[in-house]
C-alpha positions as CSV (number, residue, x, y, z in Angstrom):
1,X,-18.1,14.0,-8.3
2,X,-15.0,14.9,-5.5
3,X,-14.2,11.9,-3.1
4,X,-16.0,12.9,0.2
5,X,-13.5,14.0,2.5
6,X,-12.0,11.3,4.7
7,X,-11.6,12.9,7.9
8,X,-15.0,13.8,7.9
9,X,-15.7,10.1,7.9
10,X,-14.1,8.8,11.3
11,X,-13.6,10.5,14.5
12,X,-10.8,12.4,15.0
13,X,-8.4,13.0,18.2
14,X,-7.2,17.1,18.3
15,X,-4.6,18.2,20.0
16,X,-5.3,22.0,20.5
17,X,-2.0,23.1,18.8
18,X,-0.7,23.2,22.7
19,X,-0.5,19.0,23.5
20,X,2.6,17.2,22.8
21,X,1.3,14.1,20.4
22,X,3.8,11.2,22.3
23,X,2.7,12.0,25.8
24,X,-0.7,12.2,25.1
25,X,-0.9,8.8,23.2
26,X,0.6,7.2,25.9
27,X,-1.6,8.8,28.5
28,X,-4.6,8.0,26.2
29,X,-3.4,4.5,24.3
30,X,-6.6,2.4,25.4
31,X,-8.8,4.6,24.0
32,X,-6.8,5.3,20.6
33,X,-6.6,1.3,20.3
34,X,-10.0,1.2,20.9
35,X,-11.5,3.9,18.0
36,X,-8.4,1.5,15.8
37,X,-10.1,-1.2,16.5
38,X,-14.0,-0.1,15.9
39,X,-13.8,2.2,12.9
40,X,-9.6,1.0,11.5
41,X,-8.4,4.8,11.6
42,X,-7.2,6.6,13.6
43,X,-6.4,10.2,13.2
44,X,-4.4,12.5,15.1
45,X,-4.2,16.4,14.4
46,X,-3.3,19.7,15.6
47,X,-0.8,18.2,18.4
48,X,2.3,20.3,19.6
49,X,5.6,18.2,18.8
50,X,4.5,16.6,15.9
51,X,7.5,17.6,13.5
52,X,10.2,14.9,14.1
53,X,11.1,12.5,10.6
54,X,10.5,9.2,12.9
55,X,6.7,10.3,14.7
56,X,5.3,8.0,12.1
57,X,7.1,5.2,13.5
58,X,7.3,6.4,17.1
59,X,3.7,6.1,17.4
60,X,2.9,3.3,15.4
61,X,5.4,1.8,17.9
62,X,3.2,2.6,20.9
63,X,0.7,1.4,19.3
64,X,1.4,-1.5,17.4
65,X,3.7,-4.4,18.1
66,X,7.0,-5.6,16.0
67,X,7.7,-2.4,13.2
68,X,8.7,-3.6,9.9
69,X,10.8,-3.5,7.5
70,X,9.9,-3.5,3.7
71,X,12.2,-5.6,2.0
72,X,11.0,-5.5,-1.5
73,X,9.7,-2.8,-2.7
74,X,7.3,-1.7,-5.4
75,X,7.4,2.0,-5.5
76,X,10.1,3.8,-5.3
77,X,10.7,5.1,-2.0
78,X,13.9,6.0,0.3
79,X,14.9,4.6,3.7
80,X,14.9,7.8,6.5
81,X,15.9,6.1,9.8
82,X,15.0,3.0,11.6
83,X,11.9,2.0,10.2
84,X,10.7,4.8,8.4
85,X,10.6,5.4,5.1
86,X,9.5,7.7,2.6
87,X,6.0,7.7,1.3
88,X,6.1,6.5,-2.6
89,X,8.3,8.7,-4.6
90,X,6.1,9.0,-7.9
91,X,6.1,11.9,-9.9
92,X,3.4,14.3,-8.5
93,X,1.8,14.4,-11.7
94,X,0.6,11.2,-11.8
95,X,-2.3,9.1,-9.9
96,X,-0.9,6.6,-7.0
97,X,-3.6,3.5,-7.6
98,X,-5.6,2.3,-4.4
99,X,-3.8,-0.4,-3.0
100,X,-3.5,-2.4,0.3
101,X,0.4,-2.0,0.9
102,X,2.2,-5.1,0.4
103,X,-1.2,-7.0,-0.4
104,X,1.7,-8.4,-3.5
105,X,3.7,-10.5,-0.8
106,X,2.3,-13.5,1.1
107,X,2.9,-11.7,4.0
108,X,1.7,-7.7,5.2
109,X,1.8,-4.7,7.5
110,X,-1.4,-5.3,10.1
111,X,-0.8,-1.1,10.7
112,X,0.4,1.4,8.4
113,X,0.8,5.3,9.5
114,X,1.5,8.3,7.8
115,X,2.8,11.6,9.2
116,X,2.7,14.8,7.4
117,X,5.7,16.7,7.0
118,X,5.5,19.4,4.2
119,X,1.3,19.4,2.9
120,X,1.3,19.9,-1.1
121,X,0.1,23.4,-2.1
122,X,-2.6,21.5,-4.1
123,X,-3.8,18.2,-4.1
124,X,-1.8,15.3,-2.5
125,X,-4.7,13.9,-1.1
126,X,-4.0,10.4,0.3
127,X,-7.3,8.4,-1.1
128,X,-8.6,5.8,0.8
129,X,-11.1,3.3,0.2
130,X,-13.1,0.8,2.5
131,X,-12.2,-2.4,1.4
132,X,-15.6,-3.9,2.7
133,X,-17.4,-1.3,1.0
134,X,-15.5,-2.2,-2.7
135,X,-15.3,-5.5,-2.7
136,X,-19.2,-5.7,-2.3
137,X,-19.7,-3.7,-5.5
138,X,-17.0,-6.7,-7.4
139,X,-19.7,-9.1,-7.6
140,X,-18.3,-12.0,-9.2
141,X,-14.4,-10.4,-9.5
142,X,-14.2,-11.0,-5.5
143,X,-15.1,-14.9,-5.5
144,X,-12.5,-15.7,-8.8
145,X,-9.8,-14.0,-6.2
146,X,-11.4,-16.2,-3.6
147,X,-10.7,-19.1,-5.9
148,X,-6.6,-19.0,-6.7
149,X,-3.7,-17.1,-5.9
150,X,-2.3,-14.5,-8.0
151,X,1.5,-14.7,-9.0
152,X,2.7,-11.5,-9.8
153,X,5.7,-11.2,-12.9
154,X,8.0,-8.3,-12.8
155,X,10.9,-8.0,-15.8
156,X,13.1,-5.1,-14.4
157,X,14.7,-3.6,-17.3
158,X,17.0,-0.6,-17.1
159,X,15.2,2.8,-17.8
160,X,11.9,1.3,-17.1
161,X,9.8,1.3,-14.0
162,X,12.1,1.1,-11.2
163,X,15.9,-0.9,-11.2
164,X,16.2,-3.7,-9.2
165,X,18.5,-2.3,-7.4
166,X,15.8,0.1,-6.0
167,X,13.2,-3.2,-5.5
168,X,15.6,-5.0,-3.5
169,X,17.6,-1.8,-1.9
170,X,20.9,-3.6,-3.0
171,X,23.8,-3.6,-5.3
172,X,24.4,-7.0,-4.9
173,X,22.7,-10.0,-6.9
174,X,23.6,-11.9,-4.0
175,X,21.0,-9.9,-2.1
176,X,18.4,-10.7,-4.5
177,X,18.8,-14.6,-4.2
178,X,18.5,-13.9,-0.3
179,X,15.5,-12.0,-0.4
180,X,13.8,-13.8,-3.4
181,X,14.5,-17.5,-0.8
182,X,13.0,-15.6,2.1
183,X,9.7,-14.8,0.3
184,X,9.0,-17.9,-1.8
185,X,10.4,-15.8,-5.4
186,X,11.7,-17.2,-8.0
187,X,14.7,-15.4,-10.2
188,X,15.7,-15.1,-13.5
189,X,18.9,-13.5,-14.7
190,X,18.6,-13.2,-18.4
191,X,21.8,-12.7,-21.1
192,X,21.5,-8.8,-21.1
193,X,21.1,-8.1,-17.2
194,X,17.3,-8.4,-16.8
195,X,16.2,-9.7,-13.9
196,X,13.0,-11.7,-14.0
197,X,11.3,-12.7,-10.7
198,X,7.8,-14.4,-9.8
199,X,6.4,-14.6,-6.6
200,X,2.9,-16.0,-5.4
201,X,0.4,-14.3,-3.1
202,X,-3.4,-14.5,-2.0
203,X,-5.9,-13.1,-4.5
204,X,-8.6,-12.1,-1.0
205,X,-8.7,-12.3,2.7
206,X,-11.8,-13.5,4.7
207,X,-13.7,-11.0,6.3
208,X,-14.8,-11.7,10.2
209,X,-17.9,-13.3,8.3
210,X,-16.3,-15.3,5.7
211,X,-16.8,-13.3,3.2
212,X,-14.1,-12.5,0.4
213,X,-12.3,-9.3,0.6
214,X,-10.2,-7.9,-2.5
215,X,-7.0,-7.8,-0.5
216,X,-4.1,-8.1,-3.5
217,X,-1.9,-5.7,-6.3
218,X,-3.0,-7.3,-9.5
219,X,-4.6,-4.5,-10.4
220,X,-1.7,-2.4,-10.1
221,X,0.4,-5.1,-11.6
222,X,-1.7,-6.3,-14.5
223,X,-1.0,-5.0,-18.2
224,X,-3.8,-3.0,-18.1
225,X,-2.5,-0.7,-15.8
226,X,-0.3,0.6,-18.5
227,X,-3.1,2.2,-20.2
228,X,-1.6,3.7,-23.9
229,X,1.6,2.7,-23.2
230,X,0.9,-1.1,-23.2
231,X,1.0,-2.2,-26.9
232,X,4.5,-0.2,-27.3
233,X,5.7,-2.1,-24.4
234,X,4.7,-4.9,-25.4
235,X,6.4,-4.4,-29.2
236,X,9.6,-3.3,-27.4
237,X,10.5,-5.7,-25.2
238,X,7.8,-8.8,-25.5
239,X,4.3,-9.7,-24.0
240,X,6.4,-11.6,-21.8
241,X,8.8,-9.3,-20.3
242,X,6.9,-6.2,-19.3
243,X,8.0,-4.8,-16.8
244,X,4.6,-5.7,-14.3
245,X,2.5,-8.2,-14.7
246,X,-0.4,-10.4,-13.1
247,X,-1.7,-13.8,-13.6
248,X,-3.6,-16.6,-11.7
249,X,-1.7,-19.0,-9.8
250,X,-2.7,-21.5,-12.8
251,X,-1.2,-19.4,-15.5
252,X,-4.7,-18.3,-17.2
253,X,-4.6,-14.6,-17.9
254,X,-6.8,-12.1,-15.8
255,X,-9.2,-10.6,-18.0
256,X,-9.1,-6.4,-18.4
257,X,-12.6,-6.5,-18.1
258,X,-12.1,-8.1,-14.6
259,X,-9.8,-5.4,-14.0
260,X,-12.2,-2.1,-15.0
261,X,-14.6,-3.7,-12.3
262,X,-12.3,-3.6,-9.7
263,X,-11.5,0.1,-10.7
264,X,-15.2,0.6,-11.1
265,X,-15.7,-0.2,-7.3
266,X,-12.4,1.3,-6.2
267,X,-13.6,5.0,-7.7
268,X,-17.5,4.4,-6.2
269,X,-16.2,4.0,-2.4
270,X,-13.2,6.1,-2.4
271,X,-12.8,9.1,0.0
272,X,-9.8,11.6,0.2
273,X,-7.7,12.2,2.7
274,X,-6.8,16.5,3.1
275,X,-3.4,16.5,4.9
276,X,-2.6,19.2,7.5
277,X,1.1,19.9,8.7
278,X,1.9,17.3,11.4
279,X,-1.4,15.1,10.5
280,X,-0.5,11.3,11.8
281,X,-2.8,8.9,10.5
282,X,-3.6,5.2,11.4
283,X,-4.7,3.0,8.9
284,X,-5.6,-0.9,9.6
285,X,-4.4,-2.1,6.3
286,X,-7.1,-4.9,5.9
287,X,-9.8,-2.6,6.3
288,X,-8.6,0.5,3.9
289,X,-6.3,0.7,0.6
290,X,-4.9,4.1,-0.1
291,X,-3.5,5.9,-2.6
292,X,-2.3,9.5,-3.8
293,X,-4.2,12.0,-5.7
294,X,-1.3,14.1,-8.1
295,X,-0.4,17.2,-6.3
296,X,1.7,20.9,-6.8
297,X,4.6,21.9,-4.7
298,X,6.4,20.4,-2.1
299,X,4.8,17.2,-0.6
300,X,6.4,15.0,2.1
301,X,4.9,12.2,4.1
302,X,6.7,9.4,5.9
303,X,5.4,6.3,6.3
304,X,5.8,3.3,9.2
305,X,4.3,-0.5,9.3
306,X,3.7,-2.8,11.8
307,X,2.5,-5.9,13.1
308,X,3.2,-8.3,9.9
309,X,0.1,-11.0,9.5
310,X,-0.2,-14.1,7.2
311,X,-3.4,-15.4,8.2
312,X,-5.7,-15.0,5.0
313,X,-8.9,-13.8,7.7
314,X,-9.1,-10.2,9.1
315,X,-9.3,-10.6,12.5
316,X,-10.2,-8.5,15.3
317,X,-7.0,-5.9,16.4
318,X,-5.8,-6.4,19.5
319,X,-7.9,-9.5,20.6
């Protein structure tokens, strides 16, 4: 069955192909805060003006508060100005996993947008999923999360997954040490140039009821992402040194069963999310993971973040 379409699911704000998208959010910004707020999207589409390689941060800027600056990065993506950066750079034939975005550091983007430059001929579909909505269906795989914190392993070895260089957005090892002190990582150098790093994060955030949310990467992380390719990885360079990896903060394995569940409940609540040119899209990162459906042609979306939060408990925007 197809993903029910996303912008079908929230209410959308049009601009008539004839209003300028800037003007109008700051004429209207209560009320686009507000529809944030209640149903953590907010759409805008078929405004005049809505071309520029920064909109995705200029309105995220009126909107939010401090812009970020991802530091560490996953995914490959590319710097464009200020901050704005590329959506993930993955190779169109594959599937982008649902994810919260930066849900791997101790510390995350409250807001994320997305502006539409160039709309794939087919596919691209952002997917998003209602975070409420999945973790329900995780039954006991949302309270172990609840339990301990993840640590997340990455071996960065050259020619697989991404370089470090392109993780930390520096040549210099120097760089590294800075970054890795700033967010609580540790750092390994072995003999033959691979860099090692572990880093600790939450496993789930409250809800505004208490409940557990699954609000983490270790299932983009974990071995069993790797699908076939996991037992020759492991052969070649060492259970111990793939390239990704997840564990709980105690260092007992996370089961792959535990793993398919939280797929399982991904795939049940997911919707997708049919770009148009000049689509800008909110997202309230606590409520919604997204990801990419694989795609033909040219595809290009930029992507902004703001308001960085720590506090493991979703609370209300703008209160």
């Amino acid at each position: 069955m197809s993903p029910r379409e996303f912008s079908a699911t929230i209410e959308a704000f049009e601009g008539g192909g004839t209003v300028s998208m800037l003007p109008w959010v700051d004429a209207n910004l209560g009320e686009v805060k507000a529809m944030l707020a209640s149903q953590g999207a907010v759409l805008l589409r078929n405004f005049a003006d809505s071309a520029g390689d920064d909109l995705a941060e200029t309105v995220l800027g009126r909107i939010g508060n401090e812009l970020l600056d991802d530091a560490y990065w996953s995914t490959p993506r590319k710097g464009v100005k200020g901050k704005t950066f590329t959506a993930t750079e993955m190779a169109s034939n594959r599937t982008i996993a649902l994810h919260s975005e930066m849900a791997y550091m101790p510390a995350w983007p409250r807001l994320v947008a997305f502006h539409a430059l160039i709309v794939a001929e087919t596919g691209g579909e952002t997917t998003v999923c209602d975070l409420d909505a999945a973790s329900a269906l995780m039954g006991d795989v949302a309270a172990k999360f609840a339990a301990q914190d993840i640590i997340y392993q990455r071996s960065f070895h050259k020619g697989i997954d991404i370089p470090w260089q392109t993780a930390f957005r520096t040549e210099d090892r120097a760089d590294v040490d800075e970054v890795a002190a700033r967010n609580g990582m540790t750092v390994r150098w072995l003999d033959n140039g691979v860099l090692q790093t572990e880093h600790r994060a939450q496993g789930t955030v409250a809800d505004e009821a208490g409940r557990p949310l699954w609000f983490n990467q270790a299932h983009v992380f974990h071995a069993s992402s790797l699908g076939p390719a996991r037992a020759q990885l492991e052969k070649l360079v060492g259970a111990d040194k793939l390239p990704r990896n997840a564990i709980f903060a105690d260092r007992t394995p996370i089961a792959d069963a535990d793993m398919a569940k939280v797929q399982d409940a991904f795939n049940t609540t997911t919707c997708a999310m049919a770009w148009q040119p000049g689509d800008v899209l909110v997202l309230d990162n606590m409520r919604f993971a997204h990801g990419r459906a694989p795609f033909t042609g040219a595809r290009k979306l930029h992507v902004a973040m703001a308001d960085a939060q720590t506090v493991r408990t979703r609370t209300p925007l703008f209160g």
